[in-house]
VEXDO-12418 format. One record per atom (N, C-alpha, C): atom name; residue number from 1; x, y, z. Coordinates in steps of 0.05 Angstrom, whole numbers, plus 5000, padded with zeros to 4 digits. Layout:
REM VEXDO-12418
atom|nr|c1|c2|c3
CA|NUM|X|Y|Z
...
***
This chain:
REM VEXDO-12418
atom|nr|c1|c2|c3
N|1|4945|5489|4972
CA|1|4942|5472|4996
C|1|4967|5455|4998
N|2|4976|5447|5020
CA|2|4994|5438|5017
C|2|4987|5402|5031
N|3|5007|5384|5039
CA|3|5007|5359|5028
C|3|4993|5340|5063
N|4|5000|5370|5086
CA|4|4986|5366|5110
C|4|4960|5369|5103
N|5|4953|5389|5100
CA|5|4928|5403|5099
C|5|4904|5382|5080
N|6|4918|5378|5043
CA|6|4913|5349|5032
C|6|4906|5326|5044
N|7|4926|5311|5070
CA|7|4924|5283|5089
C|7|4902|5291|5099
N|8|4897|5319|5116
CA|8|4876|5320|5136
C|8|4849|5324|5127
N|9|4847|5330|5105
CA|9|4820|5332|5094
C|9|4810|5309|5084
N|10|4827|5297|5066
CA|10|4830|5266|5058
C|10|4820|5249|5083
N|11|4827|5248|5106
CA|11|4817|5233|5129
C|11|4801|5234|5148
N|12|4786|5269|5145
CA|12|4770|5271|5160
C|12|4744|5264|5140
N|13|4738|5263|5108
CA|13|4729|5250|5091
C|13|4723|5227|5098
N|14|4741|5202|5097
CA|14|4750|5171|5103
C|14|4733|5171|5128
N|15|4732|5188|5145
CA|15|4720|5184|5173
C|15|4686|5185|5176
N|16|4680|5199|5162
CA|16|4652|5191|5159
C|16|4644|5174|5140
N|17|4656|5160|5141
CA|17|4645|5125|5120
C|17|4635|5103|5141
N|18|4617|5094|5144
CA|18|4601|5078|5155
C|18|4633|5041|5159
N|19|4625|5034|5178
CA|19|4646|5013|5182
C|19|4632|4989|5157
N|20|4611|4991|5148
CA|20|4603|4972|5145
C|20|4610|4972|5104
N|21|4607|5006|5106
CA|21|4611|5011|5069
C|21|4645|5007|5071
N|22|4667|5010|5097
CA|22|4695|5011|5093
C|22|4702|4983|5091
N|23|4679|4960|5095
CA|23|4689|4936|5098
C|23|4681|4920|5065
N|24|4651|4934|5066
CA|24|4651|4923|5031
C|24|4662|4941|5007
N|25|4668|4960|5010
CA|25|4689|4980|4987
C|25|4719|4973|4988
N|26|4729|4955|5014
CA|26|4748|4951|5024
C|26|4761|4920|5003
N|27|4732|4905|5010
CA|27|4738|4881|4996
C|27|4727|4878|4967
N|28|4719|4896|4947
CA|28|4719|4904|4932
C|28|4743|4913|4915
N|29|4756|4930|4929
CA|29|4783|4941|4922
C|29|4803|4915|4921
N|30|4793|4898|4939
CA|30|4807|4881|4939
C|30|4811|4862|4913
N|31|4781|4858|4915
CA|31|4780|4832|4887
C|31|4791|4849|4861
N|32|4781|4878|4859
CA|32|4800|4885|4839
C|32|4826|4880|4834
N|33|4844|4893|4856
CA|33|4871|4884|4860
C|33|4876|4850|4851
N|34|4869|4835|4863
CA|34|4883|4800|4859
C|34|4875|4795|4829
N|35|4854|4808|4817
CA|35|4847|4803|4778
C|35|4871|4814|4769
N|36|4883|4840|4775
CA|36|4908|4850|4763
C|36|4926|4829|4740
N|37|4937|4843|4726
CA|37|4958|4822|4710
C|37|4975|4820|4728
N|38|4984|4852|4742
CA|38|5009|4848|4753
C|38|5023|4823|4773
N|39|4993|4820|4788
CA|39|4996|4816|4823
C|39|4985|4786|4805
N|40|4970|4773|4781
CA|40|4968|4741|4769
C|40|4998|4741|4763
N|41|5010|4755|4747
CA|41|5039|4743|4744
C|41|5052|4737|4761
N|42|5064|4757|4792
CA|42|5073|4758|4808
C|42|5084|4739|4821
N|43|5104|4730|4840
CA|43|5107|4711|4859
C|43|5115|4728|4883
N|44|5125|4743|4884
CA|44|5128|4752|4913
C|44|5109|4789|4906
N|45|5094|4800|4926
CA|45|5075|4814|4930
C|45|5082|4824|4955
N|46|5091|4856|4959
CA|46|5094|4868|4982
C|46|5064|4886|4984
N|47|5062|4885|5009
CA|47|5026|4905|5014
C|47|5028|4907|5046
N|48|5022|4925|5055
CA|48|5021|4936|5083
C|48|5002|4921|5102
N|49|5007|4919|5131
CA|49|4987|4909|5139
C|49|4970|4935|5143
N|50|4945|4942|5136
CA|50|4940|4960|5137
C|50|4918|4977|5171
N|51|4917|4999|5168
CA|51|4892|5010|5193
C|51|4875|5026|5173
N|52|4852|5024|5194
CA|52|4827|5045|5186
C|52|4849|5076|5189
N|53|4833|5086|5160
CA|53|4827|5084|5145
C|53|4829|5082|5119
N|54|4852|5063|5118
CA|54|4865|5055|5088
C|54|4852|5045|5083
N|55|4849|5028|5060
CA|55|4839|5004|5047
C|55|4845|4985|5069
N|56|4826|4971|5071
CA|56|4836|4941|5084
C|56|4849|4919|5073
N|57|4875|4913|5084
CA|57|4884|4895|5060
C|57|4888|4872|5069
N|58|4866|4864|5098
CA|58|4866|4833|5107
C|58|4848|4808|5086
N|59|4838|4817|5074
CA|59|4822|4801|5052
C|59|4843|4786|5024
N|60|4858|4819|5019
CA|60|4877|4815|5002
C|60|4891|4798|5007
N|61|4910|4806|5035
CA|61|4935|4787|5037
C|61|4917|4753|5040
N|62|4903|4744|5053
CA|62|4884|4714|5054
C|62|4887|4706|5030
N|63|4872|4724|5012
CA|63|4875|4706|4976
C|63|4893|4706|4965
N|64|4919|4728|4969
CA|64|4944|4719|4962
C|64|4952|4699|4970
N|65|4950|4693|4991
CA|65|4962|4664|5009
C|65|4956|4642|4989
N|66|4916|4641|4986
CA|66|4903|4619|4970
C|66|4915|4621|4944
N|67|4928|4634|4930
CA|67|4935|4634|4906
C|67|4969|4627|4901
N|68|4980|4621|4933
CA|68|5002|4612|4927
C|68|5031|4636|4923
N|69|5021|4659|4932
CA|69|5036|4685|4923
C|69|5053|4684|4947
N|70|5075|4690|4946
CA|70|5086|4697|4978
C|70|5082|4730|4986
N|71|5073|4733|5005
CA|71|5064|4761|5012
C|71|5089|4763|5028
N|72|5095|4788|5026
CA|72|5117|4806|5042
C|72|5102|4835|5058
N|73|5109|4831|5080
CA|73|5109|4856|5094
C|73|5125|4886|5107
N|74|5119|4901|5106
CA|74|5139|4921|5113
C|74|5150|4929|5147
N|75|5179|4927|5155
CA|75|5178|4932|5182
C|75|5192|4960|5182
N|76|5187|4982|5204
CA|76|5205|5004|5186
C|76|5220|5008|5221
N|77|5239|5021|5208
CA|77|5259|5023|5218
C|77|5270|5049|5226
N|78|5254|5069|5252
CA|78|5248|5098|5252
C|78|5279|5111|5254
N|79|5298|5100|5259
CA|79|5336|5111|5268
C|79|5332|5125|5239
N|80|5330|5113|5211
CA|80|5340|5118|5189
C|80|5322|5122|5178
N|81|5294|5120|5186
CA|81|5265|5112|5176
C|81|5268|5106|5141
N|82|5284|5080|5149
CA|82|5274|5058|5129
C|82|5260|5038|5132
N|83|5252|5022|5115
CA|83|5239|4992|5119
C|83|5258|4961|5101
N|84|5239|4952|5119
CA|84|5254|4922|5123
C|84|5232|4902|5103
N|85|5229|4887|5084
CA|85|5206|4870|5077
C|85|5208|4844|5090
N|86|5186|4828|5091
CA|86|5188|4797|5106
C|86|5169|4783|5097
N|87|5172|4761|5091
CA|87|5155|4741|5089
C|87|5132|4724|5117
N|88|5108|4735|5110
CA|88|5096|4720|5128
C|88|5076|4707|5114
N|89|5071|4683|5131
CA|89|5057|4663|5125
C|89|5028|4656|5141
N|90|5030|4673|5166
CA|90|5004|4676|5175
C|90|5003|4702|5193
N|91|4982|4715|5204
CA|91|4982|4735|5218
C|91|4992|4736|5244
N|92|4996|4715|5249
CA|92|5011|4701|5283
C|92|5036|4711|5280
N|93|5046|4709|5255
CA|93|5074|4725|5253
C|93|5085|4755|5262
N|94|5067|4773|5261
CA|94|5061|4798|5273
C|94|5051|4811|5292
N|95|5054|4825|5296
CA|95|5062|4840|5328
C|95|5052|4873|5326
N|96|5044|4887|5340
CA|96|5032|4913|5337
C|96|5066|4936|5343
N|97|5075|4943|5328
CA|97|5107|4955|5339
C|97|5103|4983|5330
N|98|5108|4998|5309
CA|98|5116|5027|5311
C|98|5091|5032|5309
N|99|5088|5058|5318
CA|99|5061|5076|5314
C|99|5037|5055|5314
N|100|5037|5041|5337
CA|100|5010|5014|5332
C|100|5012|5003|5305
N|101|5027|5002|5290
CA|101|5020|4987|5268
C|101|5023|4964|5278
N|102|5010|4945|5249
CA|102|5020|4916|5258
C|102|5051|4910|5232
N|103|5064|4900|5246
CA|103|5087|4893|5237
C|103|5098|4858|5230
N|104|5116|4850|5219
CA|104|5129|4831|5213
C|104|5142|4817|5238
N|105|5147|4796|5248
CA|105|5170|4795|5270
C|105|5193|4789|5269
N|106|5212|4802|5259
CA|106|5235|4794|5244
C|106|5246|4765|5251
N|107|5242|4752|5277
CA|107|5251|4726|5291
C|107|5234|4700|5292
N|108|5210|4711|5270
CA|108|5191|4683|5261
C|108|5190|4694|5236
N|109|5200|4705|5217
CA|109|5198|4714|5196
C|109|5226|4708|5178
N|110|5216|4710|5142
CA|110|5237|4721|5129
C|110|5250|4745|5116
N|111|5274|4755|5119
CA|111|5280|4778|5110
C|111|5282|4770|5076
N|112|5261|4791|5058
CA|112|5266|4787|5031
C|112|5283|4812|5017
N|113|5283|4807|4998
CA|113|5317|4831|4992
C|113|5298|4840|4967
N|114|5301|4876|4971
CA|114|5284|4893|4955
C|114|5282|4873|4918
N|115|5296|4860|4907
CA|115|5298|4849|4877
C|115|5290|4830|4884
N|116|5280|4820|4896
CA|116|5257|4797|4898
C|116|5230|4802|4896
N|117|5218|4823|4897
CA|117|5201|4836|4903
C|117|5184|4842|4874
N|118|5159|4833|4863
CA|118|5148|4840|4839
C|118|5128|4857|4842
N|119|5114|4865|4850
CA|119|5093|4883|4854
C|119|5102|4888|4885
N|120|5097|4916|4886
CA|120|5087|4932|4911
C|120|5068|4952|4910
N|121|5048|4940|4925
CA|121|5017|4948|4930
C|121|5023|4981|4953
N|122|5033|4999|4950
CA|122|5041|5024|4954
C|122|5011|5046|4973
N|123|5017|5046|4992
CA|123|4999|5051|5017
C|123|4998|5085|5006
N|124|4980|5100|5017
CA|124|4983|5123|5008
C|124|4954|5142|5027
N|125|4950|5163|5033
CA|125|4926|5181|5038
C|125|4907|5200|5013
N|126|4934|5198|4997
CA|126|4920|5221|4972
C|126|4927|5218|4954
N|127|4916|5215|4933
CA|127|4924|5205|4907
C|127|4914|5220|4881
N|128|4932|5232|4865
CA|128|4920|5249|4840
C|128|4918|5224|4818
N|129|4912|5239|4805
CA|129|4912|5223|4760
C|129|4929|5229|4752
N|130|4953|5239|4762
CA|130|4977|5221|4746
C|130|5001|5212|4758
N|131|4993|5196|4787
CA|131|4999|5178|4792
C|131|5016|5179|4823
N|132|5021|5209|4825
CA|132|5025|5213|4854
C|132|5005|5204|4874
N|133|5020|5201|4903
CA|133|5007|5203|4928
C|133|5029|5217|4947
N|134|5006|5220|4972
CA|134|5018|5237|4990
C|134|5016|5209|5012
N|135|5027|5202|5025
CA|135|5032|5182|5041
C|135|5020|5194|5069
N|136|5032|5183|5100
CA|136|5033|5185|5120
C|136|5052|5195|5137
N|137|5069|5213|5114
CA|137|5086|5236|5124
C|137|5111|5223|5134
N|138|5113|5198|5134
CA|138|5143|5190|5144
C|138|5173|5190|5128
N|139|5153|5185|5102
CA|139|5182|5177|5078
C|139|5190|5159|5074
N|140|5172|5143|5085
CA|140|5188|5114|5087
C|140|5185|5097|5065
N|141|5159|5105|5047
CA|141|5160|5082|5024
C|141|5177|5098|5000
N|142|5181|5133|5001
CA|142|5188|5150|4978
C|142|5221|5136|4984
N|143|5236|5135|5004
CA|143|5253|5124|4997
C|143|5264|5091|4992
N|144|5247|5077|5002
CA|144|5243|5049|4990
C|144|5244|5044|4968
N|145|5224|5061|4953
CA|145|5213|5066|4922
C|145|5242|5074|4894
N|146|5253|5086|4910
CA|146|5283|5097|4898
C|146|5288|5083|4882
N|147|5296|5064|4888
CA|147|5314|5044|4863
C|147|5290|5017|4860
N|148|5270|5019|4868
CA|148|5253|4987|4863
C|148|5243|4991|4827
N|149|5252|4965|4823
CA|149|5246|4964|4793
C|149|5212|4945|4786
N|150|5206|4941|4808
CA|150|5176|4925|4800
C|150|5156|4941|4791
N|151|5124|4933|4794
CA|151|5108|4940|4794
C|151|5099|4955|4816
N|152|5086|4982|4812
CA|152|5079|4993|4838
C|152|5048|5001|4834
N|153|5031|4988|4850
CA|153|5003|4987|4847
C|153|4992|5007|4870
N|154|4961|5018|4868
CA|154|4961|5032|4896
C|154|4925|5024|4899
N|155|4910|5026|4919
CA|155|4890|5026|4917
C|155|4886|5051|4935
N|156|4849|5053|4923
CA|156|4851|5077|4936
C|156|4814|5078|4936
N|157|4797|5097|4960
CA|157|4782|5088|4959
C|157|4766|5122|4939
N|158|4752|5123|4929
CA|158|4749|5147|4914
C|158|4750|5175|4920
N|159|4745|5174|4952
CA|159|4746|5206|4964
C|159|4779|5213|4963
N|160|4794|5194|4962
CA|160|4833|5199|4968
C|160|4831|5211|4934
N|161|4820|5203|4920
CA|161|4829|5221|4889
C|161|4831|5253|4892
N|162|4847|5267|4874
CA|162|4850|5292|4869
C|162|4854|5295|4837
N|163|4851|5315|4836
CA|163|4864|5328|4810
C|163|4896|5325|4808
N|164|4909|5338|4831
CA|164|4934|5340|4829
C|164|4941|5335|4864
N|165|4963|5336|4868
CA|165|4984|5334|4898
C|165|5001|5353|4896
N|166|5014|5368|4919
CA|166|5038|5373|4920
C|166|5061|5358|4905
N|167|5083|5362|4893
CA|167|5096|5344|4892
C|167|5137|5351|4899
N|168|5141|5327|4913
CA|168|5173|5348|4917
C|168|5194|5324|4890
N|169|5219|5340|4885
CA|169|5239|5325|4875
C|169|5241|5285|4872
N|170|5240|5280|4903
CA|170|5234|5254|4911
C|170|5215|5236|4901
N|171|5191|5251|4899
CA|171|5170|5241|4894
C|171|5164|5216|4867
N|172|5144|5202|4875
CA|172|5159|5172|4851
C|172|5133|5171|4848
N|173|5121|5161|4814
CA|173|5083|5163|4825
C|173|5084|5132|4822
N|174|5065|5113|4818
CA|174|5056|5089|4820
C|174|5053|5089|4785
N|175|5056|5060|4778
CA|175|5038|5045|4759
C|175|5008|5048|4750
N|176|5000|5042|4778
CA|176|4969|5030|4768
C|176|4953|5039|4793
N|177|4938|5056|4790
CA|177|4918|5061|4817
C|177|4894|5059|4805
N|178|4880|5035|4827
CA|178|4859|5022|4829
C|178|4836|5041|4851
N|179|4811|5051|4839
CA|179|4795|5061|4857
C|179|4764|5043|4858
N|180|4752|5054|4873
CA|180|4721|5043|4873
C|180|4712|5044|4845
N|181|4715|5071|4833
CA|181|4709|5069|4807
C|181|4724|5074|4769
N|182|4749|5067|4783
CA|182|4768|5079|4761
C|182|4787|5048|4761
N|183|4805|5041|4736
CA|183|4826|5043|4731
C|183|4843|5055|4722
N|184|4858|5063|4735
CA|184|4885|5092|4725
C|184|4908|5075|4715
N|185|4925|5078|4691
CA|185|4947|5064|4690
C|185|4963|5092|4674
N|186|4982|5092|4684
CA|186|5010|5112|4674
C|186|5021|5101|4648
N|187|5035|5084|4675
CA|187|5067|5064|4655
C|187|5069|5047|4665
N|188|5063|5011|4649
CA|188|5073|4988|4658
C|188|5099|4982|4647
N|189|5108|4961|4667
CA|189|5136|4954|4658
C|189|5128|4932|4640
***
C-alpha cells in the first residue's frame, strides 16, 4: 500500500468518530501531552493549529499558555513549501490562510528561529511503532525536521497506528508518540 492509499484509509477511519468521542479523546491526548518531561522542561513548544481530523490541539495550546510556555506556530510558505514558526499569544493572532488552515499573522506576531525551538509536537495522518508518519502530503514538516535538534513528539489518536509506513530517504521518525492507549518512545535526547 502505498502512503496515499495509507492517508485515505487512515481518514476515512477518523471520519466515523462521533464529534463528541473526537473532542474527549482529543483532550485526553492532550493532558497526556502537557504531563510529558519533554513539553514540563520546555520553554518554547511548536504544535499546529490543528483541523478535524487531527488531534485537537486547542486545549493543548490554552494550558501551554497557563503554564507559562511560549507556543509557536507554523506558517508555510507554498513558493518553496517551507514553514515559518511564530509566537502567538492568543488566537486573535491568526487568520485562516493556506488550504483553510488557521495560521500565524506574521504582522501581530513573532518570528522564532528554528534553535529556539524545544519540543515540536509533529502533526501527522499515520503513524507506525517505530516512529514514522505519513503527514499531509506537502513536505513541509519532513523538511523543517532536517536539521531541528529538539524534541519531536506526535500525538496520535489509535486508528492512525500501523505496523509499518512507507518510508522514503527523507523520512525522520519522532521521539515520542503519544496514543489513546500507548506510550511509544524510540530515542530521547
Amino acid at each position: 500500500m502505498d502512503k496515499k492509499q495509507y492517508r485515505l484509509n487512515v481518514q476515512q477511519q477518523l471520519a466515523k468518530m462521533s464529534y463528541q468521542a473526537y473532542c474527549e479523546r482529543s483532550r485526553k491526548l492532550g493532558l497526556k501531552l502537557i504531563h510529558e518531561e519533554a513539553i514540563q522542561k520546555a520553554t518554547t513548544i511548536a504544535i499546529t493549529l490543528s483541523n478535524r481530523p487531527e488531534v485537537d490541539t486547542t486545549y493543548i495550546i490554552e494550558e501551554l499558555w497557563k503554564m507559562g510556555k511560549k507556543v509557536v506556530v507554523p506558517k508555510c510558505i507554498p513558493k518553496d513549501r517551507s514553514m515559518q514558526f511564530y509566537e502567538i499569544e492568543s488566537f486573535a493572532q491568526t487568520e485562516r490562510a493556506f488550504k483553510d488552515i488557521l495560521e500565524p499573522i506574521p504582522e501581530y506576531t513573532v518570528l522564532i528561529e528554528k534553535e529556539q525551538i524545544d519540543v515540536i509536537v509533529v502533526p501527522g495522518v499515520v503513524f507506525d511503532r517505530n516512529g514514522y508518519r505519513i503527514g499531509f502530503g506537502g513536505g513541509y514538516y519532513d523538511r523543517y525536521l532536517q536539521d531541528f535538534i529538539g524534541q519531536k513528539v506526535s500525538l496520535s489518536f489509535q486508528e492512525q497506528l500501523v505496523a509499518e509506513v512507507p518510508r522514503e530517504s527523507h523520512d525522520l521518525p519522532v521521539h515520542i508518540l503519544i496514543t489513546d492507549n500507548e506510550r511509544i518512545v524510540w530515542n530521547s535526547l
